[in-house]
DSSP file (Angstrom, degrees, kcal/mol; ACC not computed):
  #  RESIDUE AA STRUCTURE BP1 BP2  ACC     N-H-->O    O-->H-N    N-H-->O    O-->H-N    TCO  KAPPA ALPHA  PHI   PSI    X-CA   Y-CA   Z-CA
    1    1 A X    >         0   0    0      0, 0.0     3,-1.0     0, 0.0     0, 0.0   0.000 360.0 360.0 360.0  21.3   16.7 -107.5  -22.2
    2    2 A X  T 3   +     0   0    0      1,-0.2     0, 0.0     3,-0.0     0, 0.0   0.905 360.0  46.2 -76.3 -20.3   15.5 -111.1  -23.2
    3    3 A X  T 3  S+     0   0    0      1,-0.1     2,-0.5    23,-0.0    24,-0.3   0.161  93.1  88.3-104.4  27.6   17.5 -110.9  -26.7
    4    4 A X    <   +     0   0    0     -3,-1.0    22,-0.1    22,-0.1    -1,-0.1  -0.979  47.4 160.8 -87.9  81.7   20.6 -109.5  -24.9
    5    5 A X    >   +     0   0    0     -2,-0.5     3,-2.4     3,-0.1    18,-0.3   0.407   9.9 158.1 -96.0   8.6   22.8 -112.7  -23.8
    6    6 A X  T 3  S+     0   0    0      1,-0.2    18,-0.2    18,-0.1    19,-0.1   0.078  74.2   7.1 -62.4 107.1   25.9 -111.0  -23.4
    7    7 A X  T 3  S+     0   0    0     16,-4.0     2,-0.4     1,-0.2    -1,-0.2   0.299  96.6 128.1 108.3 -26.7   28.0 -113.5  -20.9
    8    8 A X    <   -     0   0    0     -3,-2.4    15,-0.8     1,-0.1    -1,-0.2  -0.658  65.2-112.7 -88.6 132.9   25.4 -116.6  -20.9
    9    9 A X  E     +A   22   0A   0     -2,-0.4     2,-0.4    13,-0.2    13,-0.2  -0.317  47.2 178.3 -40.5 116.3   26.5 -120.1  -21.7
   10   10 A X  E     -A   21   0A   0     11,-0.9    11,-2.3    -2,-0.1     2,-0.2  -0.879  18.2-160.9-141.6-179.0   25.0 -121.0  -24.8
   11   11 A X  E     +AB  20  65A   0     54,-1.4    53,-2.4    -2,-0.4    54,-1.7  -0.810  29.2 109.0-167.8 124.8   24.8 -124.3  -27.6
   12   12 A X  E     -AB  19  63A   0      7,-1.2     7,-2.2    -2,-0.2     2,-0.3  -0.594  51.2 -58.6-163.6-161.3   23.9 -124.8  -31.1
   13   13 A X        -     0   0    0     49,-2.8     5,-0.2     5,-0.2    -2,-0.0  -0.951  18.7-167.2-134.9 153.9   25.1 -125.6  -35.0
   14   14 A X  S    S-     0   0    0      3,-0.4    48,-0.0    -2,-0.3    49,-0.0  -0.508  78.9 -28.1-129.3  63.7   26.9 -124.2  -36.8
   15   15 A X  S    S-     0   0    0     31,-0.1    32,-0.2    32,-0.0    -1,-0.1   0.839 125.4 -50.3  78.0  58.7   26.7 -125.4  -40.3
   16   16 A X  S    S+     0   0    0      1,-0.1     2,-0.8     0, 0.0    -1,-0.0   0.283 117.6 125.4  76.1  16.0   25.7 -128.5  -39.0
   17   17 A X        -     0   0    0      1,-0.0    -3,-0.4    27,-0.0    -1,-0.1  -0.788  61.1-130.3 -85.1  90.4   28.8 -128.3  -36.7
   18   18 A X        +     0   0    0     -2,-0.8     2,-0.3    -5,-0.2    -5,-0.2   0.045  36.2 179.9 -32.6 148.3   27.7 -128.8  -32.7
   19   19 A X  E     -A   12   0A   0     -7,-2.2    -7,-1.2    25,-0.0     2,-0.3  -0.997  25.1-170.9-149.4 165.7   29.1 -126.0  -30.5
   20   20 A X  E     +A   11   0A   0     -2,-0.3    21,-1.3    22,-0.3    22,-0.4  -0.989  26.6 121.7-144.0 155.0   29.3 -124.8  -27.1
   21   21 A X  E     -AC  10  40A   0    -11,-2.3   -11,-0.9    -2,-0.3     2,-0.3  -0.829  57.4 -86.5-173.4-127.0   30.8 -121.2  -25.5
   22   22 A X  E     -AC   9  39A   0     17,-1.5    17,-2.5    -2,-0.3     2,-0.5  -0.951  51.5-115.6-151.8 129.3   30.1 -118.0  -23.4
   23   23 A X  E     - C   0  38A   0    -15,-0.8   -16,-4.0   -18,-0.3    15,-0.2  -0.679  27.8-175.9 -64.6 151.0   28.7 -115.0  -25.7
   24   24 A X  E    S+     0   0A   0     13,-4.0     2,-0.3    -2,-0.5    -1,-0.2   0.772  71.1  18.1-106.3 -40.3   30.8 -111.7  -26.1
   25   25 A X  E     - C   0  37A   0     12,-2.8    12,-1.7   -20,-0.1     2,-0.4  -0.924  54.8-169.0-149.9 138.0   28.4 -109.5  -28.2
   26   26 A X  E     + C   0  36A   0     -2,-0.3     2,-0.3    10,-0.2    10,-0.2  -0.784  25.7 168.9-114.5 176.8   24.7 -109.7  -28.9
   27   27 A X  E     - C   0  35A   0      8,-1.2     8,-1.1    -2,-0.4     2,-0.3  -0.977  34.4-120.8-159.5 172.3   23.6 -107.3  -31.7
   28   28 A X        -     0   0    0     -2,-0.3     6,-0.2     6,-0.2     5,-0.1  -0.812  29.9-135.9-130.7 112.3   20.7 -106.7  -33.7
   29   29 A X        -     0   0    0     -2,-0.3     4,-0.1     1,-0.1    -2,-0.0   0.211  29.2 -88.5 -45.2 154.2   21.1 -107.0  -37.3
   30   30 A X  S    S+     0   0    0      2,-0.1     3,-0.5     1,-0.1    -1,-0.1  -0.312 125.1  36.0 -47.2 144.4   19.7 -104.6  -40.2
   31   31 A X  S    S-     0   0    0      1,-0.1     2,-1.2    -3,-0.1    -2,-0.1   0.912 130.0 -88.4  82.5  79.9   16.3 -105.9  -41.0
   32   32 A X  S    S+     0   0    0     -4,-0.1    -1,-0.1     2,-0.0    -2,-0.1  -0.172  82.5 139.9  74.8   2.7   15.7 -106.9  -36.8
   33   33 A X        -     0   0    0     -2,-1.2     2,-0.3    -3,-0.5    26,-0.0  -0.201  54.4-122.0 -79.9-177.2   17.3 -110.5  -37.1
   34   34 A X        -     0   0    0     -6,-0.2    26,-1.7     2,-0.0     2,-0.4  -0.913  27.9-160.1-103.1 125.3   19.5 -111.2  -33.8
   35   35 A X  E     -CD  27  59A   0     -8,-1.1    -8,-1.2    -2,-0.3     2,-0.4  -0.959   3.2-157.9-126.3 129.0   23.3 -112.0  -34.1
   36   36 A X  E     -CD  26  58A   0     22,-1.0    22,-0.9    -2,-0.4     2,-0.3  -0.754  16.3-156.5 -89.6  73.2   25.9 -113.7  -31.8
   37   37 A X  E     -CD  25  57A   0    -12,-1.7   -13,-4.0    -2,-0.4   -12,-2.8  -0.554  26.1-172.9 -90.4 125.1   29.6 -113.9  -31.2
   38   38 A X  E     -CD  23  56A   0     18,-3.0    18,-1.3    -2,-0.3     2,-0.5  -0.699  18.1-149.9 -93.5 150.5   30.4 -117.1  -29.3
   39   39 A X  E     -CD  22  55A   0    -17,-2.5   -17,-1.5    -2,-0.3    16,-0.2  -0.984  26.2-131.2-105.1 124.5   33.4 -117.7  -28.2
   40   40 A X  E     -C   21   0A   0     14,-3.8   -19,-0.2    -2,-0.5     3,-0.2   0.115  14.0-149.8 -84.3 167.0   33.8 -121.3  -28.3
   41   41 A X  E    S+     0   0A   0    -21,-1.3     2,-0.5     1,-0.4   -20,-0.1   0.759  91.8  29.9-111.8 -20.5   35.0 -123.3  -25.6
   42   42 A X  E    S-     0   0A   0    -22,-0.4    -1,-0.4     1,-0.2   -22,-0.3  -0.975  91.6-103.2-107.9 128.4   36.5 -125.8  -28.3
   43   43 A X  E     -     0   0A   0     -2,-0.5     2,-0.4    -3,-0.2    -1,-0.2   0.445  28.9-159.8   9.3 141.4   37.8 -125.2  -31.9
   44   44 A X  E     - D   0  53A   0      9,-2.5     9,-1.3    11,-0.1     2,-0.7  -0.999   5.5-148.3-115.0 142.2   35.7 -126.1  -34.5
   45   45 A X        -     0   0    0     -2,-0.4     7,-0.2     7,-0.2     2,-0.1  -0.744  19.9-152.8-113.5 106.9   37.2 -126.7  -38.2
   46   46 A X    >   -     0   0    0     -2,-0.7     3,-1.8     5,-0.3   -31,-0.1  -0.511  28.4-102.2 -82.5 158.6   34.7 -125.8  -40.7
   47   47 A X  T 3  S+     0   0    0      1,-0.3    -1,-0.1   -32,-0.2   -32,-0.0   0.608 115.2  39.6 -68.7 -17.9   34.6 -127.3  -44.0
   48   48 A X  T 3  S+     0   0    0      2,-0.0     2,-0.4     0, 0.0    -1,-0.3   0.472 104.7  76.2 -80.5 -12.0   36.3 -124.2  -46.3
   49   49 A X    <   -     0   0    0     -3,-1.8     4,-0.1     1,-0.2     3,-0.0  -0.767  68.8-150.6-110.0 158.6   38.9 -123.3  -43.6
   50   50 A X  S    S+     0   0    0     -2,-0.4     2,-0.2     2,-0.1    -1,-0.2   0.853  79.4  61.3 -83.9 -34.4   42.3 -125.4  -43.0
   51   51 A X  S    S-     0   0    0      1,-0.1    -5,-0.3    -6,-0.0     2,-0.1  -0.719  89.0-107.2-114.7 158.4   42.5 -124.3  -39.0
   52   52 A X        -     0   0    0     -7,-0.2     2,-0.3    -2,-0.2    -7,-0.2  -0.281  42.0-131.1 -62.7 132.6   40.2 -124.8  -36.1
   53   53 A X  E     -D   44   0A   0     -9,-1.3    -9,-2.5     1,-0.1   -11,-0.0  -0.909  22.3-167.8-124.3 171.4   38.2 -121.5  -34.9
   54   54 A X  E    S+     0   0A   0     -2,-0.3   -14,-3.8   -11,-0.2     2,-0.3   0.597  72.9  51.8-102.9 -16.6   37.9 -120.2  -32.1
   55   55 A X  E     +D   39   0A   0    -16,-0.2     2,-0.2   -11,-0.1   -16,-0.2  -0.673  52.3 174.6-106.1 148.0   35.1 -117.6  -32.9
   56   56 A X  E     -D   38   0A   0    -18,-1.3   -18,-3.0    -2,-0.3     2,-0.5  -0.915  22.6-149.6-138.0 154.8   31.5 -118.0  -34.8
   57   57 A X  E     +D   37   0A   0     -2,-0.2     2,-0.4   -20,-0.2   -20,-0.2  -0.937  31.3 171.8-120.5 105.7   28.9 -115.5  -35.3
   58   58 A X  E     -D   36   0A   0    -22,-0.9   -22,-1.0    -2,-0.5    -2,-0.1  -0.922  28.7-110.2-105.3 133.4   25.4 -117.6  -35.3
   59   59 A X  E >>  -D   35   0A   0     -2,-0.4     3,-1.1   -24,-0.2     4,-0.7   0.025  33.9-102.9 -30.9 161.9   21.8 -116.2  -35.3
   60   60 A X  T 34 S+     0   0    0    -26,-1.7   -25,-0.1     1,-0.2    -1,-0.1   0.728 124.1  58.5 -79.8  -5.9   19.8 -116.5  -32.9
   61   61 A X  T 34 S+     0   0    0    -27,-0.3    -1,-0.2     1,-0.2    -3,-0.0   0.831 100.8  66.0 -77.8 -16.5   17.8 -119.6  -34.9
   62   62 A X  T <4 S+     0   0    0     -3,-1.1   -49,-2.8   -50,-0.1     2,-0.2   0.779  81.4  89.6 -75.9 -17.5   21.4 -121.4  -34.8
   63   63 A X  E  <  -B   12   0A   0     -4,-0.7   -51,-0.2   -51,-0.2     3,-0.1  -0.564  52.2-176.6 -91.9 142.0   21.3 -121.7  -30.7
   64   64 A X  E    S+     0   0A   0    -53,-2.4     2,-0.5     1,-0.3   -52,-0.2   0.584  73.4  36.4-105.6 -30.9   19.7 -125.2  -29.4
   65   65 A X  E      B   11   0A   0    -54,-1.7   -54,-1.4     1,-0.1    -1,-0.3  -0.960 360.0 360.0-142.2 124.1   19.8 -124.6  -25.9
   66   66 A X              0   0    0     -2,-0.5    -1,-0.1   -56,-0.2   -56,-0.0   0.259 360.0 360.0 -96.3 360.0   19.2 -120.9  -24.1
């Protein structure tokens, strides 16, 4: 279960954007990579969207701290 985080406090970039939240869903992509939906605990605004989200889906290379 080590690539299972489902619940755990995690922190990373996100297109060079810091974040911090709680994963909701771990998956494992076609081709074996590892995938993440964070829920953030603040907005982020990334540089193509006008509003803050709330949601990111990062890889598992994108998390800094486990």
């Amino acid at each position: 279960m080590g690539w299972i985080k489902d619940g755990e406090q995690v922190a990373g970039k996100y297109f060079d954007q810091a974040f911090e939240g709680v994963v909701s869903e771990s998956r494992v992509k076609y081709g074996g990579r590892v995938q993440y939906t964070v829920e953030l605990h603040n907005p982020i605004t990334l540089p193509w969207r006008n509003e803050p989200v709330n949601l990111v889906l990062v890889d598992n290379e994108d998390l800094t701290v486990l």
